[in-house]
KOLMAR-784754 format. One record per atom (N, C-alpha, C): residue in three letters; x, y, z. Coordinates in steps of 0.2 Angstrom, whole numbers, plus 5000, padded with zeros to 4 digits. Layout:
BEGIN
alaXYZ/...
# end
This chain:
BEGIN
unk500449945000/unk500050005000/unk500450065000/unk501050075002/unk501550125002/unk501750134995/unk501850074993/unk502050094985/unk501650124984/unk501050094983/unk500350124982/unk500350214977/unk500450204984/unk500350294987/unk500650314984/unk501450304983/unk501850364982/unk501850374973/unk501650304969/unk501350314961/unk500750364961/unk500350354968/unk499750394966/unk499950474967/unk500350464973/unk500550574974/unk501150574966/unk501350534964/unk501750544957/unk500950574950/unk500550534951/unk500050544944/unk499750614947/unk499550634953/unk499150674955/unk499750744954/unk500250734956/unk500650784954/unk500750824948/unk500750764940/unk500850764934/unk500250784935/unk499650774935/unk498950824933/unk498850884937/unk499250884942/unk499050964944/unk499651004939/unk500150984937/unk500650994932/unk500351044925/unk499750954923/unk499650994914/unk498851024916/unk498851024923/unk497951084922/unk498451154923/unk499051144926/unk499351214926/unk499451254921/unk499651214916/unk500051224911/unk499551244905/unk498851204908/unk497951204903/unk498351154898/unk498451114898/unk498651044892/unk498050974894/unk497850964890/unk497350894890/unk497950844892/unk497550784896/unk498050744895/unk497550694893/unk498050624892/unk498250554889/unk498250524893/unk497950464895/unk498350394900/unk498350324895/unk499250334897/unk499350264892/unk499550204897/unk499050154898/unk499050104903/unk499350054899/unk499650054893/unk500250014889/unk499749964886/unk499249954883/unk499049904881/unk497949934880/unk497849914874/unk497149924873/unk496749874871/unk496249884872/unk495549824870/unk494949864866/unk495049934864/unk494549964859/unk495049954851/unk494349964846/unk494649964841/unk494849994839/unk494650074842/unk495150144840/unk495750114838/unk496050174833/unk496850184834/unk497050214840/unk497550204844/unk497750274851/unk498050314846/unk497950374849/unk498350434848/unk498750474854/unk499350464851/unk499550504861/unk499950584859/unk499750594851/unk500150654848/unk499750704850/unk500350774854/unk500250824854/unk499750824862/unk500050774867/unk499550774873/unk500050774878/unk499750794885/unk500250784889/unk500050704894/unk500350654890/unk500550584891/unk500650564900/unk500350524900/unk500450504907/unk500350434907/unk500750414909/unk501150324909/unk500750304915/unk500250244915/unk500150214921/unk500050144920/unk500850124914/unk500750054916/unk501050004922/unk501450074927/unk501450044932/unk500950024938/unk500450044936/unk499850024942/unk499449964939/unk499949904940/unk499649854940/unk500049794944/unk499749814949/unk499849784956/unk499349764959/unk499249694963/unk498749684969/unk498949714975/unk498449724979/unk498849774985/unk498549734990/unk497949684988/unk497649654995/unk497149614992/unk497149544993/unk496449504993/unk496149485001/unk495649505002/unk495449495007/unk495249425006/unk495249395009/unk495049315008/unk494449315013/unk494149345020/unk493849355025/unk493149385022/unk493349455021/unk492749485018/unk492449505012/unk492749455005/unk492949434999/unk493049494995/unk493549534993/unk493549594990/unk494449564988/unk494749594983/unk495349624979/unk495349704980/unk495949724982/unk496049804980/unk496549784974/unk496449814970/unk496849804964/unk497049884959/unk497649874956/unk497649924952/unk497249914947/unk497249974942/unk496949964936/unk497349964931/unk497649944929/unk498149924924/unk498449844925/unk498249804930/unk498449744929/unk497949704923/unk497949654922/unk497649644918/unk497349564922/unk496749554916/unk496049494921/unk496749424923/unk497049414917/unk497349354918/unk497549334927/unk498149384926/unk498649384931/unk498049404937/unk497549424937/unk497149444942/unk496749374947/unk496549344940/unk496149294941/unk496749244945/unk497549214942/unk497749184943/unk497949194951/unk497749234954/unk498349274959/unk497549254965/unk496749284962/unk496549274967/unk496149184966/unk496149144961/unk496349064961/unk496549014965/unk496949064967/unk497449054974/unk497249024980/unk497049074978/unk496449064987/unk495549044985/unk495649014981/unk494948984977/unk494149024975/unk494549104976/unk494049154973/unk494249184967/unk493749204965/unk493649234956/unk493249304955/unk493449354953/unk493049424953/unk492249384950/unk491649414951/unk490949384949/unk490849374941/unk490949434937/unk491349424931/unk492049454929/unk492149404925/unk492849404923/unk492749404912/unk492949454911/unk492949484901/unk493349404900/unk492949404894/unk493349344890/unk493949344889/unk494349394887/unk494949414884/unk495749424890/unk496049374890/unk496449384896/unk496749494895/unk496949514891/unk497449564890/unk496849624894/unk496249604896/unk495749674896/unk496049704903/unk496249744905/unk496349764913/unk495549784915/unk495849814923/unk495449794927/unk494949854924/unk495449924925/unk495149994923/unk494749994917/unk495149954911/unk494749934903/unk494249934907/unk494049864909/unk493649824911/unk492949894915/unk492949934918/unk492649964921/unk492550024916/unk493050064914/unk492750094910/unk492750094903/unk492450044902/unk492450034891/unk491649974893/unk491549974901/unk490749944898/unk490649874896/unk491049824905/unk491049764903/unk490549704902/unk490649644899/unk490149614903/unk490349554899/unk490149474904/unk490249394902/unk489849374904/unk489949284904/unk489249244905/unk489049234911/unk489449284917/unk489049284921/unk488549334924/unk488549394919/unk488049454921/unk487549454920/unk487449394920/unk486349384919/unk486349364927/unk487049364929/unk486849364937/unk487149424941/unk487449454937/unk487749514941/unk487949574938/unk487649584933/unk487649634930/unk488549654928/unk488449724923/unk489049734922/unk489449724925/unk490449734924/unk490849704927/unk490749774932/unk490849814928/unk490749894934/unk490249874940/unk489749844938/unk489349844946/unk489649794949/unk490149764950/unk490349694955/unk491049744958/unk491149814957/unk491649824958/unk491249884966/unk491649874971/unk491349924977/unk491349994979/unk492050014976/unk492250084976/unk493150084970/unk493150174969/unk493650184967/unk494050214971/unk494750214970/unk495050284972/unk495250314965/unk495250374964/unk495350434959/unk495850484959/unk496050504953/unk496650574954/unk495950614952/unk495850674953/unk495350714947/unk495950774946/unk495450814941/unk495850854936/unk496250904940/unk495850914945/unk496350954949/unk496950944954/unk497050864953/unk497550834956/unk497450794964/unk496850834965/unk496550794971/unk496450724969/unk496550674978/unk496350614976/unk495750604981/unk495150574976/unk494450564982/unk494450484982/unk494050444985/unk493650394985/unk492850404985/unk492650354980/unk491950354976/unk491750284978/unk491250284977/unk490850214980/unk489950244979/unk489750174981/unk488850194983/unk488550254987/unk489050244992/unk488850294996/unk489250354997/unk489850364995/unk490150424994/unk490350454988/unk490350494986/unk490350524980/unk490150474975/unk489450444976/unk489050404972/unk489050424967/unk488750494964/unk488950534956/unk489450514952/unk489950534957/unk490650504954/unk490750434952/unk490550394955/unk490450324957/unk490150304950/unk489650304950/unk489250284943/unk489250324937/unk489450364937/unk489750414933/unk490250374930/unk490750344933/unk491250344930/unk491150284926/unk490850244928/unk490850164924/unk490650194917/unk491050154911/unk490750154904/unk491150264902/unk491550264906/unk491650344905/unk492250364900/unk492650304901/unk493350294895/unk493650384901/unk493850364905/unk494250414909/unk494250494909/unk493550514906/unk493350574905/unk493150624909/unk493150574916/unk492950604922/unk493450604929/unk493950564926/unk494550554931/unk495150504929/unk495650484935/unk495950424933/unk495850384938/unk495550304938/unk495550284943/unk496350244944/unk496550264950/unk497050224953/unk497050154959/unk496550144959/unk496250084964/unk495650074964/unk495549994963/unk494849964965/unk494649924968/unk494449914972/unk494149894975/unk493549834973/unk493649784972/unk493149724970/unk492849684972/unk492149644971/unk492049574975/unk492549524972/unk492349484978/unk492549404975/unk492149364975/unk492049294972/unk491349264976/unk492149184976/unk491649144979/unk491949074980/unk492049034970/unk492448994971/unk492448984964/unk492748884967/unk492548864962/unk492748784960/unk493148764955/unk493448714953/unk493948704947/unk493648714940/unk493048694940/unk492848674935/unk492048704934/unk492148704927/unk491348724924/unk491048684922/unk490448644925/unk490048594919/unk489748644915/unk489848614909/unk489548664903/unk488848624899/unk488448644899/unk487848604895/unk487648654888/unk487648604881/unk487648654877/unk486748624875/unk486348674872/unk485848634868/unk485648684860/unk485748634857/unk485548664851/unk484848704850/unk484848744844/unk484348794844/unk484148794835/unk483548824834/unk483348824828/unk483348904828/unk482948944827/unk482749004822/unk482949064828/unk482549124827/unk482849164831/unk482249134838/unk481649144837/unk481149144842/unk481449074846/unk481649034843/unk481848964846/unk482448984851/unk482849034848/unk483649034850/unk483449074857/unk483049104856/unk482849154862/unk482449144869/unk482149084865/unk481549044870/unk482249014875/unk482748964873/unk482948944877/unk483448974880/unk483849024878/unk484349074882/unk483649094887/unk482949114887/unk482549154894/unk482549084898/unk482349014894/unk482548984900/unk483148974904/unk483748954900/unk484248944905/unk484349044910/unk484149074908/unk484249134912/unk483849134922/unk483249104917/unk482849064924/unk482849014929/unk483148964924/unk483448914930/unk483948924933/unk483748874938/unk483948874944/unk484948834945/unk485448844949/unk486048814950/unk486548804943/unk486248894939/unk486748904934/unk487048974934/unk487748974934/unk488249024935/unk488249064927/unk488249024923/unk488749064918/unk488249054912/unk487849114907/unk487449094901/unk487649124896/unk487949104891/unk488049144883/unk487849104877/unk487549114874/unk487449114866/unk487849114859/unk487649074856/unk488249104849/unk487449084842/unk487449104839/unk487149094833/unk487449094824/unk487449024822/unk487849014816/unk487349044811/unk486849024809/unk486549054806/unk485749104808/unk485349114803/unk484649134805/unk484249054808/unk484449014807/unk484348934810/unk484748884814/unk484948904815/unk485148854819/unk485848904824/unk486048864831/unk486448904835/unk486548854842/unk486948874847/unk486748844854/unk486948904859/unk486248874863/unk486448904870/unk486848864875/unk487448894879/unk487848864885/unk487748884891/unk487548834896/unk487348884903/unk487848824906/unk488348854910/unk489048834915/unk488548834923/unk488948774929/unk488848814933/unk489548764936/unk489748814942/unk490348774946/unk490348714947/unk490948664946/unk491248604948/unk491748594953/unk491548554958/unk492148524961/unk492748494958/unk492548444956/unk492748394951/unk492548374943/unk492848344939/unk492548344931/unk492348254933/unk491348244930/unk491148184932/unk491048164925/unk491548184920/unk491148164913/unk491648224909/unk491548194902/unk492248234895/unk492448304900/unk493248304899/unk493448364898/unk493848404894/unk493448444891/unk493848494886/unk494148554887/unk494848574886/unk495148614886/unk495448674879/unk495548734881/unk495448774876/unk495948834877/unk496548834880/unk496948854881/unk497748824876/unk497848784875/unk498348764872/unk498048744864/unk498948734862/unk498948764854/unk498648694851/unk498448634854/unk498148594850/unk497448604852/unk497248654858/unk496548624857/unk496148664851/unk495648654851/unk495148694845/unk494948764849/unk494748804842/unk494248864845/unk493948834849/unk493548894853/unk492948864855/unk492448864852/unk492448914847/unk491748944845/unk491848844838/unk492048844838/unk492148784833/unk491948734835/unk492348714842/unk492048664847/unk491448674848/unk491148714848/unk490248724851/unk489948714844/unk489948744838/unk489848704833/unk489748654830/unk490348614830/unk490448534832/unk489948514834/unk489848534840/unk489448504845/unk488648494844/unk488748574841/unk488048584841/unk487648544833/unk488148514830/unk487848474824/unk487748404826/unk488148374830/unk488048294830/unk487548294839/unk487448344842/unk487048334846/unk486348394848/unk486048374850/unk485348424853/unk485448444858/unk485948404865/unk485948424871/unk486648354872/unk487048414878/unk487848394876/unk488148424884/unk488248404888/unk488748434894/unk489448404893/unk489848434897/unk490448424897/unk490748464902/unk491348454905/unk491948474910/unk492248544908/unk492448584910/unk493048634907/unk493248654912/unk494148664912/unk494448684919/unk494248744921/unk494048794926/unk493848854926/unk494248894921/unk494848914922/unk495448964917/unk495048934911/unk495048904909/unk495148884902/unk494248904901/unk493848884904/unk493148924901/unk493048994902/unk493449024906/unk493449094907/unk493749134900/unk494249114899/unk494749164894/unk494449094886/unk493949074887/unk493749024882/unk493949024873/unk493749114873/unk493549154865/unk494349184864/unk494749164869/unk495449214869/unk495749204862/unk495949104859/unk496149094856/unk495749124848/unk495949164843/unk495449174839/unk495049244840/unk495149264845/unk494849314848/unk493849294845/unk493749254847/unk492749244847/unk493049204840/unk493049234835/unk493049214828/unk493249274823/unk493449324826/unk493649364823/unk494349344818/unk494749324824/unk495449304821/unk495349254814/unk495049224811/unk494849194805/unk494849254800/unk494949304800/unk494649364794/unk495749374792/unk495949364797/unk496649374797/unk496849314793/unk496649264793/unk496949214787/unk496549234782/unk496049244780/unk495749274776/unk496249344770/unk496249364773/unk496749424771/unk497349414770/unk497749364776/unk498349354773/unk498349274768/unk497849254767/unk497749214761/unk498149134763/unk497949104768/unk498149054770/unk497249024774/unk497648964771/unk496948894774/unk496848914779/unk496048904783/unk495848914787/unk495648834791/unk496048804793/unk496048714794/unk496448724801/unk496548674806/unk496748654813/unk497448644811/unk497648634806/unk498548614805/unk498748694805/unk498348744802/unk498648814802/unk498348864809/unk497948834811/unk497748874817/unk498248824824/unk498548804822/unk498948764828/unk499648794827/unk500048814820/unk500548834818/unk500648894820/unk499948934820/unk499949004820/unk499749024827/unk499649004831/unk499248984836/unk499949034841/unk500149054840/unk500449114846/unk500349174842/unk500049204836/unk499949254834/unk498949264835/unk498749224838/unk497949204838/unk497649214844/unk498049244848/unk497649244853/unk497649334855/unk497249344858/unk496949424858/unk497349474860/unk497749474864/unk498349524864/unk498749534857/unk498949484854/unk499449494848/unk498849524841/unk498149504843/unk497749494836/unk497449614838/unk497349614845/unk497349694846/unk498149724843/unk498549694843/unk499349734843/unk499049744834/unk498949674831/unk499049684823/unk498449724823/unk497549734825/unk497149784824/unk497449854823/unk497849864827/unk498149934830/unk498749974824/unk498849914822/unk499549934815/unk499249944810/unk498749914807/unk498349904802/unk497649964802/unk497349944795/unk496849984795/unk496049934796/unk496249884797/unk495749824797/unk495149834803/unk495149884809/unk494549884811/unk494149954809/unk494349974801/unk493650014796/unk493749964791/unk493849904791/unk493749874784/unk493149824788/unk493249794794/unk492649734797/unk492449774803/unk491849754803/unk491049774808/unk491549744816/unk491549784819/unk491649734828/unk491149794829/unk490449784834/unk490249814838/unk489849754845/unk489749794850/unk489449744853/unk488549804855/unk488149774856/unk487349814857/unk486849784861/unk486849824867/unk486449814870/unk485649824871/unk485149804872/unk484549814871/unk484249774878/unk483249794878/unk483249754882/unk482949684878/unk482749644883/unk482849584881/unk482149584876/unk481549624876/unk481149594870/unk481049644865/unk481749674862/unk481949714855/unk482449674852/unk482549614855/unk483049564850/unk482649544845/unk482249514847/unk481749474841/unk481449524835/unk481549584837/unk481549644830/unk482249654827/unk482649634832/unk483449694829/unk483949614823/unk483649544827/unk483949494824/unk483849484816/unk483449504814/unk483149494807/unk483449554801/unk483449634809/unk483949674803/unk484649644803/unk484949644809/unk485549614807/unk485649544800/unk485149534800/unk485249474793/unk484949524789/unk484849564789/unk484549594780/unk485449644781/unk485349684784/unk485749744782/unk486549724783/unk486549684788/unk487349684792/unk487549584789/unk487349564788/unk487349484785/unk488049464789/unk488449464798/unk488749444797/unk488649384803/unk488849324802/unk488849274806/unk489249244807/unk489749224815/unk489149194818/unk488849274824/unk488449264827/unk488149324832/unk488349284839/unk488549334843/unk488549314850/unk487849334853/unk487449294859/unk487049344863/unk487449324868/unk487149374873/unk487449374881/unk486849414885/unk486449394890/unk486049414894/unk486449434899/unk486049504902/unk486449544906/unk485749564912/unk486049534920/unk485349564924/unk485449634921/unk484849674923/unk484949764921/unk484549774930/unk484949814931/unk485049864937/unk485049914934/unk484649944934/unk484650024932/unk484550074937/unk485150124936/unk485250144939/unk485550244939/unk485150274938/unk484850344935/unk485650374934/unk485950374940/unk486450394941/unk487150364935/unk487050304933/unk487450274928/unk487250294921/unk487750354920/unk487550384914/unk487750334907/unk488250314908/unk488350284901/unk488450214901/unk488150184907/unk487950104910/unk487650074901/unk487450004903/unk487149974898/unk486249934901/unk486149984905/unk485649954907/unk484850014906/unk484349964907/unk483750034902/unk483049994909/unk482950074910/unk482150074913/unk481550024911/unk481449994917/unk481049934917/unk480949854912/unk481649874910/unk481749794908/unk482149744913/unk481949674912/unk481949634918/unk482849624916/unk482949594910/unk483549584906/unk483749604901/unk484649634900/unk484649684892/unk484949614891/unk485049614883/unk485249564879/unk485949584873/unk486449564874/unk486949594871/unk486949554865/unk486949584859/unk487349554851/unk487849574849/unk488149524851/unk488849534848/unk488949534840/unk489149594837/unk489149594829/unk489849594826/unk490249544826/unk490849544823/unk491049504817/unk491349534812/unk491549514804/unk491649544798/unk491649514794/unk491749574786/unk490949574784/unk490749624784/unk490249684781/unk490249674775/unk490949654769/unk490949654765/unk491049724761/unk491149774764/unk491049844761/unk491649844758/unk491449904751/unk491849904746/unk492349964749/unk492150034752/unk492750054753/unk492350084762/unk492850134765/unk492850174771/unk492250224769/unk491950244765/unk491350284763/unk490550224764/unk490750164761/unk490350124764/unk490250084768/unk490850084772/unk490950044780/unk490550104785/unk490750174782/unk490650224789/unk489550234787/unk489550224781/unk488750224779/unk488350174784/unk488650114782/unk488350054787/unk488350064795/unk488850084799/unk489050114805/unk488250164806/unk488050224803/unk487850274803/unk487050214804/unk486950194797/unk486150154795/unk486050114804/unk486650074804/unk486350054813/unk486450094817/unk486650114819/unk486850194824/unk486050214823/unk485950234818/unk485050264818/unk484550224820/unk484750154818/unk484350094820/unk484150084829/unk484750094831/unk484950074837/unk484550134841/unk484250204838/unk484050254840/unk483250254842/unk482950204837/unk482250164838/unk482150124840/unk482550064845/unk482250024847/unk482150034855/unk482350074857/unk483250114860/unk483750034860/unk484350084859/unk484850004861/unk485350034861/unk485850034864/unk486450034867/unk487250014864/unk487550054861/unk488250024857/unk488850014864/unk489349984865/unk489849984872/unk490150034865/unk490550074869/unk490950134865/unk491450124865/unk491650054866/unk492750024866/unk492650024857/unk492050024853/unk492150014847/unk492150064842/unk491850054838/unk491950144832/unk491250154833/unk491550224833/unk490950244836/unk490650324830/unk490150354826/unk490150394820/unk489550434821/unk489150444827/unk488850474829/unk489050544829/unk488350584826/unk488450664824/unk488250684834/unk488550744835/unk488750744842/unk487950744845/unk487350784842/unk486750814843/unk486650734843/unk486450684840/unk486150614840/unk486650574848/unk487450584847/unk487550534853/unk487150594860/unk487150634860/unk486850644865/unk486050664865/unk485650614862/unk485250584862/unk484950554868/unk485550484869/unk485750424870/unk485850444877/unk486050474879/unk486550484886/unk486550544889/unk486450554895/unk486150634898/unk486850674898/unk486750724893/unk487350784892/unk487150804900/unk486950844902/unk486650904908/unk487050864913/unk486850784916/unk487050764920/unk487850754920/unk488150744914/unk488650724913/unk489050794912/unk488950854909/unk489550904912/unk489250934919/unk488750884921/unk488850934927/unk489550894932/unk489450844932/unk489850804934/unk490550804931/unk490850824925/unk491350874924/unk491750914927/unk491150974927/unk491251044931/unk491351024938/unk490850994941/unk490950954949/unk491550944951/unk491950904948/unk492450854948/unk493150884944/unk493150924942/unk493750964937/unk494050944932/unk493550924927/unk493850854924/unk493750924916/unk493350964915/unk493451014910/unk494151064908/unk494451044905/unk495051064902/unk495551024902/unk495550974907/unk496050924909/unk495850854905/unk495350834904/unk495250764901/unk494650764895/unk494850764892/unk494350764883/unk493650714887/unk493050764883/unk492450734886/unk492450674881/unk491950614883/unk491750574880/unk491550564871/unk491350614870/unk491050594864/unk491950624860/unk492350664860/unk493050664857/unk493250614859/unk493350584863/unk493850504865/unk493450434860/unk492750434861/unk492450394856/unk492350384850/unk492250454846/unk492050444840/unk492750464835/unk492550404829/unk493050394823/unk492750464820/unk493250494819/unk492950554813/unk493550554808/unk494350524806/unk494550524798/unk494550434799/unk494750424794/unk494950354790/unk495950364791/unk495850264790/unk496450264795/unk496850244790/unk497550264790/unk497850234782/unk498550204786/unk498550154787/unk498850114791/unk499250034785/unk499850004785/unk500049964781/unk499749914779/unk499249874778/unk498949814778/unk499349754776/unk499749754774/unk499849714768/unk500549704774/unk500949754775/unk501549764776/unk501449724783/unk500849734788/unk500749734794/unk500749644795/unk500049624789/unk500149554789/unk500649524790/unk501049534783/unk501749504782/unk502049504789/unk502149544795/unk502449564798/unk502249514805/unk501449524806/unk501149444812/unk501249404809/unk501249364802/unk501149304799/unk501949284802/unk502349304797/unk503049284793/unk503549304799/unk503649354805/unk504249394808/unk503949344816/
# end
């Protein structure tokens, strides 16, 4: 904790620094999980990839105090330890804790515990004026929920505070195959209702067919177990299709690690667009060869070099749970990309959570995950298709997470999201001048001309 402290009076310093000075700054936490490109030109830069330290797992009265710049693996491994696990944990080992809380998390366990921001209990904060406060529920509550989903527009946080809950080795996983969209959807609200289930996610391969998976904790494995951590085993997202062709209903083993960071290898199935491009078989002999350039840390470093998140759709959209059965059919006319993720999410709404994922009087939101090639011919009709859902998303109401491209004209995103509440919250907290509001941190406004060709050769071949 003395460390702590004296990284924190070092950042709080550096920001009463450049609000002296009237310079914005930049936090580079050394590693990103949005599709943006970073920019750190012409800012005054502030390094915080030293704050990624545990400073305390309580094991008594189940919390982690955590930096924000460690990341889930190393988190999860550390509190494993002692046989607890944060309540959700992002599929992607590279996401830190801070990503994690402000980009708007959310896994297959949030149909019980809502976003990864609501499992967390308080911050500690620099604000623009170099002061450090603590925010929580009950103190500086504004601050508090405010800041979830805020991409650091209202602060830095330097310490979290987290649940833990008790965790077991293993996952029994039960996968059951699914027909059309109403069939897909009937049985994800059932497994959301039963009873003695931890973890619920969806995939859908086509407009017919798909499988819902609902996990709950194992002591021991009483039956198959598959793992998806090493360079022989399969995707997952492959393994579930397998599965979901030669069976109707299917359970199986899986070590805890290894179901948690499930979609890491491949990144979901994204990582398949990357052989595509560099024009190599897409078969288990080359996904095994290639198999330390396929997993989500190296596949965000090649996004980042490249111009390929304006060439393919990544969004993720949240809505409540009965504007899916409208929104899945445009996604097949307008967006045609497959496979689709769902993920139900409890919604806890809560007034104060301005840029949260959750919406008045729905019992549960329903996240679509829309990731793949769109097929568009150039950046004029990638950014058109962007715009056509974006409006979409404005009727049903429905919710974009903002870690993605985001093309909204300023008057429509704040539509969406309460301006009033949010600079007041600004002004309150001294975050105006010092830290770029949310909609300049979010929204793509040029096209990105970055090496494609040069970038591949470079992950594939170097």
């Amino acid at each position: 904790m003395e460390q702590h402290a004296k990284r924190v009076a070092k950042i709080a310093e550096d920001v009463r620094k450049a609000a002296k000075e009237q310079r914005s700054i930049k936090v580079n936490h050394g590693a990103s999980n949005s599709t943006r490109i970073p920019d750190f030109a012409d800012r005054y830069v502030l390094e915080m990839r030293d704050f990624s330290h545990i400073v305390e797992i309580n094991k008594k009265e189940l919390y982690v105090l955590v930096e924000p710049s460690i990341q889930l693996d190393e988190l999860v491994r550390a509190t494993l330890h002692h046989n607890l696990v944060p309540p959700v944990v992002m599929e992607f080992p590279g996401i830190s804790i801070g990503g994690g809380i402000q980009g708007g998390s959310a896994e297959s366990s949030s149909f019980k515990y809502g976003g990864f921001h609501e499992t967390a209990l308080s911050y500690e904060m620099v604000l623009g004026d170099g002061s450090v406060v603590m925010a929580s529920r009950t103190m500086h509550a504004d601050l508090f929920w405010g800041t979830a989903c805020s991409y650091g527009s209202l602060g830095i946080l330097t310490l979290v505070k987290l649940r833990l809950i008790p965790a077991e080795p293993f996952i029994k996983l039960r996968y059951l195959r699914t027909g059309d969209y109403d069939n897909a959807l009937h049985v994800l609200n059932d497994a959301v209702h039963a009873k003695q289930v931890d973890f619920i996610d969806g995939i859908l391969f086509s407009k017919d067919s798909g499988v819902i998976m609902s996990g709950a904790f194992e002591a021991s494995a009483k039956g198959p177990v598959s793992r998806f951590m090493g360079k022989n085993d399969e995707w997952f997202y492959l393994h579930a299709k397998d599965i979901s062709k030669k069976y109707e209903q299917y359970e199986e083993y899986i070590p805890l690690e290894d179901y948690l960071f499930r979609y890491d290898r491949g990144g979901f199935w994204v990582g398949r667009i990357a052989f595509k491009y560099a024009k190599i078989p897409f078969m288990k002999t080359t996904r095994r060869l290639l198999d330390t350039i396929m997993h989500t840390r190296r596949l965000y470093e090649f996004i980042h070099k490249t111009d390929l998140s304006q060439r393919f759709f990544v969004q993720d959209i949240f809505m409540p749970e009965n504007k899916v059965s409208m929104f899945l059919p445009y996604v097949e006319e307008h967006i045609n990309i497959w496979p689709l993720w769902l993920l139900p999410m409890r919604n806890q709404y809560e007034k104060q959570d301005i840029f949260g994922l959750s919406f008045p009087d729905a019992r549960y939101v329903i996240n679509v995950g829309i990731w793949g090639d769109p097929k568009t011919s150039s950046f004029k009709a990638f950014k058109s298709l962007n715009r056509q859902v974006e409006q979409k998303l404005l009727t049903l109401p429905a919710r974009k997470t903002l870690y993605a491209h985001s093309y909204y004209p300023e008057d429509e995103f704040w539509q969406i999201y309460d301006q009033k509440q949010y600079n007041t919250l600004r002004r309150k907290y001294h975050a105006v001048g010092v830290f770029d509001d949310i909609y300049e941190k979010v929204t793509v406004k040029t096209q990105y001309h970055k090496p494609l060709y040069r970038a591949i050769w470079r992950h594939f071949f170097q």
